[in-house]
N, C-alpha and C positions, 0 to 999 in steps of 0.2 A: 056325118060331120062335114060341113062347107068349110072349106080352106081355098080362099081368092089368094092369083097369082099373087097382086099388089097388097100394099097396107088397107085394113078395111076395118070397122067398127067391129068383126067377125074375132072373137077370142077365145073361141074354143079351143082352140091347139095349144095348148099351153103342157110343159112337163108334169102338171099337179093334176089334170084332166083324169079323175077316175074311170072316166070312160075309156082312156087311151091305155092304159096302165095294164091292166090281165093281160090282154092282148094286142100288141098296135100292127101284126103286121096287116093285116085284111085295111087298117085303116094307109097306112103307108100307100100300100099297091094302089090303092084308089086315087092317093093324089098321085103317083107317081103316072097313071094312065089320064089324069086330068093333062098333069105337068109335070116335068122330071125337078122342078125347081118352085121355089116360093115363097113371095116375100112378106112375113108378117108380123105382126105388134109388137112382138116379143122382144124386149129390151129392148125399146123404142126405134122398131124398126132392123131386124133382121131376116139372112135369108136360112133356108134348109135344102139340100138336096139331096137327091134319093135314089140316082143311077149309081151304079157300083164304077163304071168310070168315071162319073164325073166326080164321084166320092173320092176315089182313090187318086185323082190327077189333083185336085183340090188340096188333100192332106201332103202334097210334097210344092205347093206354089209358094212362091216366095214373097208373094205381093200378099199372102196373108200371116200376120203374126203370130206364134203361140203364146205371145203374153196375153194371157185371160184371166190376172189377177182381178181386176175393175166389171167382172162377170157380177159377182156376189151384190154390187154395190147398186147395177143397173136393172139387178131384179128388183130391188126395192122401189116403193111409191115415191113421187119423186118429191116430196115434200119430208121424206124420210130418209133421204140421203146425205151421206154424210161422211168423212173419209174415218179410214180403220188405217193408220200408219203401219202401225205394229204387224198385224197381220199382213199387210200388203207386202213390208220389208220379205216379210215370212217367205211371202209363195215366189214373187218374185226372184229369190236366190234358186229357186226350183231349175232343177237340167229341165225341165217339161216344160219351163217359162222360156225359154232360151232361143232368140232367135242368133242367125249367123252375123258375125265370124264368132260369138261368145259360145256357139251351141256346139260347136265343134270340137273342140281343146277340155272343155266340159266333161264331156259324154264321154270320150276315151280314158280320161282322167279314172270316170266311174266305173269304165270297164276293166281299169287296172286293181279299182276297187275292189273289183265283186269280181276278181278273176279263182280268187280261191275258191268260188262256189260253185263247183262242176255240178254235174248232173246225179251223179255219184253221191254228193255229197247233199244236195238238194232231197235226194230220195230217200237219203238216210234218215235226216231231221224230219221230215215229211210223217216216215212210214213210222217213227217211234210214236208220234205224238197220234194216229190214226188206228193205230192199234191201239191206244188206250179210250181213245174214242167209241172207237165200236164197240169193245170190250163190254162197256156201259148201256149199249142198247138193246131194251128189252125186246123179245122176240112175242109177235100176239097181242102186243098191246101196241096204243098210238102212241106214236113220238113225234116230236116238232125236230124235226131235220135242220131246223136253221138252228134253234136255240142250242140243241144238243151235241152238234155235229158241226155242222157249215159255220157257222156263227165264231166256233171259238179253235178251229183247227187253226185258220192262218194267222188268227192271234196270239196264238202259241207258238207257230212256225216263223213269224217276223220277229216276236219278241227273243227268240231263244237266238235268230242269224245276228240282230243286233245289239245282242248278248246283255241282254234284260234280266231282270228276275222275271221269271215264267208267272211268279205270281202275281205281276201288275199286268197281265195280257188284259183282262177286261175291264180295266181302267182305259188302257190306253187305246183300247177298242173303242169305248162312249166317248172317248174327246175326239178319236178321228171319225167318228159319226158326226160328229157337229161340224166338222168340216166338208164332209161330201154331202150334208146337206143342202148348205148353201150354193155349192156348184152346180148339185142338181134340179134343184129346183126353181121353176121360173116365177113364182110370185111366193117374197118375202119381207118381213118384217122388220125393224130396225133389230126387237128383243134375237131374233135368230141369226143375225149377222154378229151379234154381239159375244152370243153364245160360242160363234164359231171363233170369233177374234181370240176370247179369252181362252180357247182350246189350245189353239196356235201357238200362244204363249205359253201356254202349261206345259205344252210339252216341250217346247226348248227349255224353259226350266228344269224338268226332266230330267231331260238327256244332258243339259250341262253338268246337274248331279252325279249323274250317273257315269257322266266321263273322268268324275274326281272321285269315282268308287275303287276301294282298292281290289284288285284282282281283277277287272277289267279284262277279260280276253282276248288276246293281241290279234288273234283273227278273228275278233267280231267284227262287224260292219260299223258301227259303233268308233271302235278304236281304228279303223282304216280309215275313216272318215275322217277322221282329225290327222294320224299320223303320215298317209301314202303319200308319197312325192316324187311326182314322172316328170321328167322333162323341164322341170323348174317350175312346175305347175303343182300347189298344193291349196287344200280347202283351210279355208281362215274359219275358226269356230263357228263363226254364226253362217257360212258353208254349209260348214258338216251336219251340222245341226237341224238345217232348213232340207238337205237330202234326206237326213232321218224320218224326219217328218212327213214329206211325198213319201218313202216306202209304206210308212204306216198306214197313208190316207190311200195311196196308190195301189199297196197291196194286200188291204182288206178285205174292203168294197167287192171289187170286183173278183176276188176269188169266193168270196161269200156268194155271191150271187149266182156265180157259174156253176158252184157244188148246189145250190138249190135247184135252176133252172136242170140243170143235165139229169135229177133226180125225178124231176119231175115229168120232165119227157120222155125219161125210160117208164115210170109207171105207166103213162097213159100211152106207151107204142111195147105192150111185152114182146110184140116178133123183133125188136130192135135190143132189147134186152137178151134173149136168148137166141140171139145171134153174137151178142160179145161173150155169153156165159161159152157157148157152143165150140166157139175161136177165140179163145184170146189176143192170137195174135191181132187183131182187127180192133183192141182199143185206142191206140195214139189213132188211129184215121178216126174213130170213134167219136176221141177226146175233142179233134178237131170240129167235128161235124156239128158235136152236140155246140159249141161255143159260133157255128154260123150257125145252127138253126134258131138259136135264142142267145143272142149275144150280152155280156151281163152292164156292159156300156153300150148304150146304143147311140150315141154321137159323141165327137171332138168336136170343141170350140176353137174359132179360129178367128179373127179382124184383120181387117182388112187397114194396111197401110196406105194405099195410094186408090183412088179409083180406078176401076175396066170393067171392061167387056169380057164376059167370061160365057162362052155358048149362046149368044142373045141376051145374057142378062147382065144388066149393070148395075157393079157393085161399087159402092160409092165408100169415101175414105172415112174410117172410122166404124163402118157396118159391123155387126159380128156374122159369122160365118159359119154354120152348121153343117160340115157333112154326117150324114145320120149313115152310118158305118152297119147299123142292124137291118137299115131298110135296104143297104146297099147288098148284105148276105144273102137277101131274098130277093134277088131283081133276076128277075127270069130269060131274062138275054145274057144272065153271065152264069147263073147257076140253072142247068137240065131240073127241072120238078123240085123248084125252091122250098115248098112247102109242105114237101116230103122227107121226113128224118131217116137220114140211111146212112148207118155208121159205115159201110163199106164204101162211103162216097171217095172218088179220086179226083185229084186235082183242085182240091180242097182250097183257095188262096184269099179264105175269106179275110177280112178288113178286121174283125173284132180287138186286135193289140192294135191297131193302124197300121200304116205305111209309110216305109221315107226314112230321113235320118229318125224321126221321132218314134219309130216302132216301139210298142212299150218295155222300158227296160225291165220290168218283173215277167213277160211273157213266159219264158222258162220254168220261173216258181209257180206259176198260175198253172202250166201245163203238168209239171209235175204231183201239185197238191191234187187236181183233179183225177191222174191216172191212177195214186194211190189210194183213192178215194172210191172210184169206183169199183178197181181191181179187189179192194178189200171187203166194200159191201156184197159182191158176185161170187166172193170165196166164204163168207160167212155165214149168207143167209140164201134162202132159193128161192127167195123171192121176196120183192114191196109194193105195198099198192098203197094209192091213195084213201084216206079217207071219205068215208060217204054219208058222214054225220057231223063234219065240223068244218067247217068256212077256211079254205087259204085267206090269207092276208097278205097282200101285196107291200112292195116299200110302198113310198107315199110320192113317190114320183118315176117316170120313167125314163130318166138316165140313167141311172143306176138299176137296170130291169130286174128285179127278180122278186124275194118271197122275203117278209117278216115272220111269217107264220108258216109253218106246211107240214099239217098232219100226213104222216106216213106206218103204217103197219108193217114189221117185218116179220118175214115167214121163216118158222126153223128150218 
């Protein structure tokens, strides 16, 4: 795969690139030893970078915005462009949309939010719904890890913190699919942006029902979203509602992906597997490691307000702005033997939640679902492997890294 520094006729690099998709880091390192940087077609005319510093000094510049609402619109042909109000309003109220002084006052607002969600309390909801997961998985025979497993735990673990009925989790799992579609993929269709708009909406509809449900629990996320108020600072309904909604899209995705990806890299590395079975203690380094060796988001969006100069390269106003945070875990001047999975790894400071005031606020739940996740499969069974008669299925694009499909056999 050729990827020119500049803009070029060259459009292979694209998020939908089946070829990039199973695998991209071997493609990463090659441009990264071409160029650490590079500007190409993509939403007419963006850059990518792929050093872990220049990824990580990038995700806290202030010359670039986190508003990427207008991301979805700029994948589109441009003959097929065309504005989505409703949904814009949507993502826009997003804390993840928020640049300063708005993003500040925000953010701590949200932390007073979700202060009742200790770790404690995280692990609790977690491990009820994990247990009954596993519970289900037959020992001997194949099972799709994503559908069975990955797929509907943190559907169940956001719906129940946001105090949902448990039983619309995969409802409300396919409308935030339609939304992290559009974000991640870089060539789309009017019908799929539309898809996503009318999701957007469905679920504020929703959640505005679902705020006028009686019994309602006072410490769901849900009802603190509407009711909390710090410092004279409180969420206006379409707020709260627009938070609701980033958790769902926010905290899906990428905990789906990371319970496939880290499943996956234990089957195909078993001395990394029985080394956490061996010490337990050595899963949170573990947890860590598996989410920098295969990250389940492998870039932040970011645009650029103002033109500069940023390492030699100049980034002009209005640009979008890619730091690839998965290329960044694998950059061999910042991690000893990148491409080596070692749950006993120290000094672990990979990029995959970001960095900066924007670190991701679900980082915690995501850490949590995972430790539960794997601690429970390494106590249940002695073992999984891949299958070696039926095809993984990847997403369909590689922002959101991971598996549709992943036959896995577990061992009694």
């Amino acid at each position: 795969m050729r990827v020119d520094h500049e803009i070029s006729t060259d459009i292979l690099f694209t998020f939908n690139n089946p070829e990039l998709i199973p695998d991209p880091y071997p493609i990463y390192q090659a441009m990264r030893l071409d160029a650490p940087a590079h500007l190409l077609p993509l939403y007419d005319g963006s850059w990518i970078f792929l050093d872990y510093h220049d990824v990580r000094q990038l995700l806290r510049d202030s010359r670039l915005s986190n508003d990427r609402s207008e991301l979805p619109l700029r994948a589109l042909p441009p003959e097929q462009r065309r504005e989505y109000p409703e949904m814009t309003a949507i993502m826009r109220r997003w804390v993840g949309m928020q640049d300063q002084p708005a993003h500040l006052p925000m953010r701590r607002h949200l932390n007073h939010v979700t202060e009742h969600l200790d770790a404690a309390r995280l692990r609790s909801v977690a491990q009820s719904y994990i247990d009954q997961l596993v519970a289900q998985l037959d020992t001997g025979t194949e099972v799709d890890v994503i559908g069975e497993l990955a797929y509907r735990l943190p559907a169940l673990v956001i719906s129940d913190l946001l105090g949902l009925p448990v039983t619309d989790y995969l409802r409300l799992a396919q409308l935030a699919d339609e939304l992290a579609y559009v974000f991640g993929s870089s060539q789309l269709t009017a019908a799929d942006v539309d898809a996503a708009s009318s999701s957007a909406t469905n679920l504020v509809d929703y959640l505005a029902a679902q705020a006028n449900r009686p019994g309602l629990p006072d410490d769901s996320l849900l009802y603190r979203m509407l009711h909390t108020r710090t410092d004279q600072y409180q969420f206006t309904p379409a707020q709260a509602y627009a938070q609701c909604v980033l958790l769902l899209f926010a905290g899906l995705e990428p905990t789906r992906y990371a319970i496939g990806n880290a499943i996956h890299a234990l089957a195909t590395h078993p001395e990394q597997t029985a080394a956490l079975r061996a010490d337990p203690r050595l899963l949170p380094s573990g947890v860590e490691e598996l989410l920098r060796y295969d990250s389940p988001v492998q870039w932040v969006g970011r645009k650029a307000t103002e033109s500069f100069d940023f390492h030699g390269h100049r980034i002009e106003r209005g640009q979008l702005v890619f730091p690839f945070v998965g290329a960044a875990n694998r950059d061999p001047k910042r991690f000893a033997n990148p491409d080596t999975l070692d749950v006993g790894r120290t000094g672990n400071q990979h990029l995959s939640f970001g960095h900066g005031g924007h670190h991701c606020l679900g980082a915690a739940l995501v850490r949590v679902q995972l430790q539960v996740t794997l601690s429970e499969l390494l106590h249940r069974f002695s073992g999984f492997r891949l299958s070696e008669s039926t095809d993984i299925r990847w997403n369909s694009n590689v922002s959101f890294h991971g598996h549709q499909f992943l036959p896995v056999t577990f061992l009694a």
